[in-house]
C-alpha positions as CSV (number, residue, x, y, z in Angstrom):
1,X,0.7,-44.7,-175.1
2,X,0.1,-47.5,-176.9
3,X,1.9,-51.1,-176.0
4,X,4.3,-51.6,-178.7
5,X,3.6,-55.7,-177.8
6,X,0.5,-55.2,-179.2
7,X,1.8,-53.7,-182.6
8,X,1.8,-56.5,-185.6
9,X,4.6,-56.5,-188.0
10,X,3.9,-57.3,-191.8
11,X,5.7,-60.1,-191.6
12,X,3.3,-61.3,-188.7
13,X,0.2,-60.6,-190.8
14,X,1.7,-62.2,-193.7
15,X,2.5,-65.2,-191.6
16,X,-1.3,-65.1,-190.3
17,X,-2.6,-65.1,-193.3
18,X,-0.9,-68.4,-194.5
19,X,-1.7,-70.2,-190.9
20,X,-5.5,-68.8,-191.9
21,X,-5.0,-71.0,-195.4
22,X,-3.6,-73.8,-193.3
23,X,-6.9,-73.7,-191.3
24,X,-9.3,-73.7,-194.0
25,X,-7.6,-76.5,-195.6
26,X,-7.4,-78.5,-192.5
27,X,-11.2,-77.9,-191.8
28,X,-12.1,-78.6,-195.8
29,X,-10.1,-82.4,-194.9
30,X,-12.2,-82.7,-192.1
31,X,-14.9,-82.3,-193.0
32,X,-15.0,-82.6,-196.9
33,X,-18.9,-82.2,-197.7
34,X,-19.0,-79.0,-195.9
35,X,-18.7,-75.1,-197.2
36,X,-16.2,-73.1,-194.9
37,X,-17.1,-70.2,-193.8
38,X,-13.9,-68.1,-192.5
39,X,-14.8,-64.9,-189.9
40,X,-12.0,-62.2,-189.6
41,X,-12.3,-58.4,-188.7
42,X,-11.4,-56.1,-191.0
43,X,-9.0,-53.8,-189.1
44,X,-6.6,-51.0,-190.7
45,X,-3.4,-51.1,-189.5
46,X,-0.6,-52.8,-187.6
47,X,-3.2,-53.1,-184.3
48,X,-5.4,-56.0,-184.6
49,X,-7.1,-56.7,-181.4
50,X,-8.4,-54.8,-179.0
51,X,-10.5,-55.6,-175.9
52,X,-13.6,-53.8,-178.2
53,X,-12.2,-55.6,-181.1
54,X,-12.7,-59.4,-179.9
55,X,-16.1,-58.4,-178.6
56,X,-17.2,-57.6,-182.1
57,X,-15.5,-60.7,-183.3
58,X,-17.4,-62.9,-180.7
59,X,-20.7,-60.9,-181.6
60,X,-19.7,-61.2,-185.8
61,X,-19.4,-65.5,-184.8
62,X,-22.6,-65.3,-183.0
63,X,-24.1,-63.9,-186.1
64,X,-23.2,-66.4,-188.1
65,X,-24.2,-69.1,-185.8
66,X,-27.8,-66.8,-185.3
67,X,-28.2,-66.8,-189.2
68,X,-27.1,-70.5,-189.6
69,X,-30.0,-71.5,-187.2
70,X,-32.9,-69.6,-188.9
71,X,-31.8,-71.5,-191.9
72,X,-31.8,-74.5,-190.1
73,X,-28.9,-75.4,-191.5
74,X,-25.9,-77.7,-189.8
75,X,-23.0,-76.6,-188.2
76,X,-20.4,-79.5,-188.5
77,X,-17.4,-77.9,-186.9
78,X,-15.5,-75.0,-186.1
79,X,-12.4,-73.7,-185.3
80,X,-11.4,-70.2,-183.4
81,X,-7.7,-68.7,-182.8
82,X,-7.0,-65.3,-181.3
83,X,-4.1,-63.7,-181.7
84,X,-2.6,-60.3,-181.5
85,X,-2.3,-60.9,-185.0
86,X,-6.1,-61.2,-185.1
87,X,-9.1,-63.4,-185.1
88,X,-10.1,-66.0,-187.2
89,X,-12.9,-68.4,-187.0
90,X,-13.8,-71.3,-189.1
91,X,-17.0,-72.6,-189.7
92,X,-17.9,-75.9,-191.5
93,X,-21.6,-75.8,-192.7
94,X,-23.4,-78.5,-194.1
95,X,-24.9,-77.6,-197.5
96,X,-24.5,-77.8,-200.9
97,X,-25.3,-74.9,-201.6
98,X,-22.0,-72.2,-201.2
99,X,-23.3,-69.9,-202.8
100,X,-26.9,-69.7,-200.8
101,X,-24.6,-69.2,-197.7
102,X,-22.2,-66.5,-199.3
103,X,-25.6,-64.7,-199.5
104,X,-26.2,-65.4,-196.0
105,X,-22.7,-64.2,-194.9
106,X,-23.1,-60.8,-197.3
107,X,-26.5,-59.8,-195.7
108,X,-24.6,-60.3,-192.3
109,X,-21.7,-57.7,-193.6
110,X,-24.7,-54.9,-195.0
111,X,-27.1,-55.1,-192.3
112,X,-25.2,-56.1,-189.0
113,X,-24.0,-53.0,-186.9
114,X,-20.7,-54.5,-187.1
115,X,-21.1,-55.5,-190.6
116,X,-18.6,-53.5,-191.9
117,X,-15.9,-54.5,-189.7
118,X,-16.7,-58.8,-190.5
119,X,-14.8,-60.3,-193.0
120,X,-17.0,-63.5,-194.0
121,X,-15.3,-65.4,-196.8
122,X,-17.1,-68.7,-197.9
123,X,-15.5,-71.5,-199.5
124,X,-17.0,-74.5,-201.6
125,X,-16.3,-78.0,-201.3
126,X,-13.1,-77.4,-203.6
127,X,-12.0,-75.1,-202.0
128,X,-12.9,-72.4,-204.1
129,X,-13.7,-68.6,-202.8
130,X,-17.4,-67.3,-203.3
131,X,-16.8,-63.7,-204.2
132,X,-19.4,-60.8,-203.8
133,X,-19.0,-59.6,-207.0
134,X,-19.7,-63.2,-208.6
135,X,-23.3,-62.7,-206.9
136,X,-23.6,-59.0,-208.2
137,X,-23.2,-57.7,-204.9
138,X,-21.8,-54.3,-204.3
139,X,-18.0,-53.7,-203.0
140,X,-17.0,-53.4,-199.8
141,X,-17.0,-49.4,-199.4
142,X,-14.5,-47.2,-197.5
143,X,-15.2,-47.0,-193.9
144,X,-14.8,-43.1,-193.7
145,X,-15.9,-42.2,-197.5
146,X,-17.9,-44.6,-199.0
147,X,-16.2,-45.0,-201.8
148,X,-14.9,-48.7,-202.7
149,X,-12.6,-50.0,-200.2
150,X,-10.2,-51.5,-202.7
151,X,-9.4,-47.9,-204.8
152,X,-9.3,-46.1,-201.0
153,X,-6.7,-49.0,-199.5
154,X,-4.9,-48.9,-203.0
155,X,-4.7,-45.1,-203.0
156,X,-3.8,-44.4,-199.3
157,X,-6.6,-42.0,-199.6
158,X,-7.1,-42.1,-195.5
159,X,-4.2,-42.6,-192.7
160,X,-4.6,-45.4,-190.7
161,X,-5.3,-43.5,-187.4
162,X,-8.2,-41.9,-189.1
163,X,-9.4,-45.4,-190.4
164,X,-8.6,-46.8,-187.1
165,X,-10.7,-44.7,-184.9
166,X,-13.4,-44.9,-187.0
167,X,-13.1,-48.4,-186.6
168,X,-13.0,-48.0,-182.6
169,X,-16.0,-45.8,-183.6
170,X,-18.2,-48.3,-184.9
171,X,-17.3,-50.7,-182.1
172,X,-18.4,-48.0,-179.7
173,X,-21.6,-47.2,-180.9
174,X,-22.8,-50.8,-181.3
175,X,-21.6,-51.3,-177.5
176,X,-23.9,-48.3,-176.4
177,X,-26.9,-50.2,-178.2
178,X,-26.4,-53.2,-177.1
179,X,-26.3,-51.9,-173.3
């Protein structure tokens, strides 16, 4: 049985959600040359963390930090909060080039293990989101169909315990592998 504690209301997600725009701003003040890079988990559902869960959110960081150094490029400062309402980290990267690291941060979501679970948004010196489809990347697709996430989410075409144990799934396998 699951620990209704660990159950997240809408109203906490919503509230989340603006302390995550609070964040960004406050590491965009702080560091006003960089481009923020903001790490979530995209998990269906009112259960947002999970013991498996915050492992692939540490490995999804770690990623990010991996790719960062292979483009020797400069991590100014970042931010991490954990909450049964989630996990959010914030990463200011010094470029001038947002776009160059949205790339970075989409190759990360396609070819990672865990890709599909990693929410990478990337923000410009403005504060402006980079959005896949302004590169001509593909949509996110459906975690059980592969159709486009959006329509599937939109539709209700899936229940959330399906969506959420494919999600445990996913989490699962990559934990085998990395044994």
């Amino acid at each position: 049985m699951e620990n209704k504690q660990e159950l997240v209301t809408l109203e906490e997600m919503l509230s989340f959600r603006e302390d995550k725009v609070r964040m960004q701003e406050e590491m965009r003040e702080a560091h006003k040359e960089a481009v923020i890079v903001a790490l979530g988990m995209n998990i269906p559902g009112p259960k947002k963390n999970s013991p498996g869960i915050l492992k692939a959110f540490f490995e999804g960081g770690q990623a990010i930090k991996e790719a960062l150094d292979v483009r020797e490029l400069v991590l100014e400062g970042e931010r991490e909060v954990i909450k049964k309402e989630g996990c959010l980290k914030i990463f200011a990267v010094k470029s001038d080039d947002p776009v160059f690291i949205k790339k970075m941060t989409i190759d990360i979501e396609e070819t990672h293990p865990l890709g599909r679970l990693f929410d990478m948004d990337v923000y410009d010196k403005t504060g402006n989101g980079i959005s896949r489809e302004q590169l001509g990347a593909p949509p996110r697709r459906c975690l059980l169909c592969g159709q486009e996430a959006k329509s599937c989410g939109r539709s209700r075409s899936h229940t959330i315990e399906e969506l959420y144990a494919r999600v445990e799934d996913i989490i699962s396998s990559w934990l085998k592998k990395a044994r």
